[in-house]
Residue, then its C-alpha position, 0 to 999 in steps of 0.5 A: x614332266x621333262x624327261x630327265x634323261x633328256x639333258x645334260x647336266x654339270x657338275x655345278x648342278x645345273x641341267x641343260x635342255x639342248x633346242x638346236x642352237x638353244x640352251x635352256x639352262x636351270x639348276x638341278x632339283x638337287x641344288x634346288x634343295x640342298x639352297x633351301x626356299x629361294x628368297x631371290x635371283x640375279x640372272x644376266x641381261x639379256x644381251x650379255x655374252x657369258x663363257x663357260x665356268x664364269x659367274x653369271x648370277x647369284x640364287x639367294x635362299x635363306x640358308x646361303x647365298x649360290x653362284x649361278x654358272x654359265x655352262x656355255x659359251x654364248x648369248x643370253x637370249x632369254x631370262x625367266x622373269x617369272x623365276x625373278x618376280x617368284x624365286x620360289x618357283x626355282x624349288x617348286x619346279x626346277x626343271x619346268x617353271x622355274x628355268x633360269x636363262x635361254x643362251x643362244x650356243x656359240x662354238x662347241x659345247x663343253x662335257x656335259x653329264x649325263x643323267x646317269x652321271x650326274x646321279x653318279x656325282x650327287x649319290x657320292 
């Protein structure tokens, strides 16, 4: 199980794992939910340069359609095709398997939440 309280999460509900010049991205256990059972994900190519806020993906379920944000500004090192061959696994284990995007870091990060406010935002 990770440590939640290890990484920094936005307000668009995803969460951030930080490995040097690395950003592990998925989206939150909350978000996971609030989508219902993931029918399908569109993730970046590899390759593809992504600013922070842009639009980046989609995360289709069978209650609606979410856009998947960039919480960075880099390059998309790695995409999860585990998560894109078995969407489920977004609602099954959203911050283990089901992780989304590795983006390479460039420039400074954004503000990102803590743990602590992240629950703050979603309590509200």
């Amino acid at each position: 199980m990770t440590d939640l309280t290890t990484l920094k999460y936005t307000a668009e509900h995803e969460w951030l794992l930080i490995d040097g010049d690395t950003a592990t991205v998925g989206i939150t256990d909350y978000a996971a939910d609030k989508l219902g059972d993931v029918v399908y994900v569109d993730l970046p190519a590899v390759g593809s340069t992504v600013e922070a806020g842009t639009v980046v993906g989609e995360i289709e379920s069978t209650k609606s359609v979410g856009e998947l944000f960039a919480p960075v500004l880099g390059t998309v090192s790695e995409i999860n095709d585990a998560v894109v061959d078995s969407p489920d696994l977004v609602n099954s284990s959203p911050f283990g398997d089901g992780w989304l995007v590795k983006i390479t870091l460039s420039g400074d990060l954004p503000t990102l939440l803590s743990r602590d406010e992240y629950v703050a935002l979603t309590a509200e």
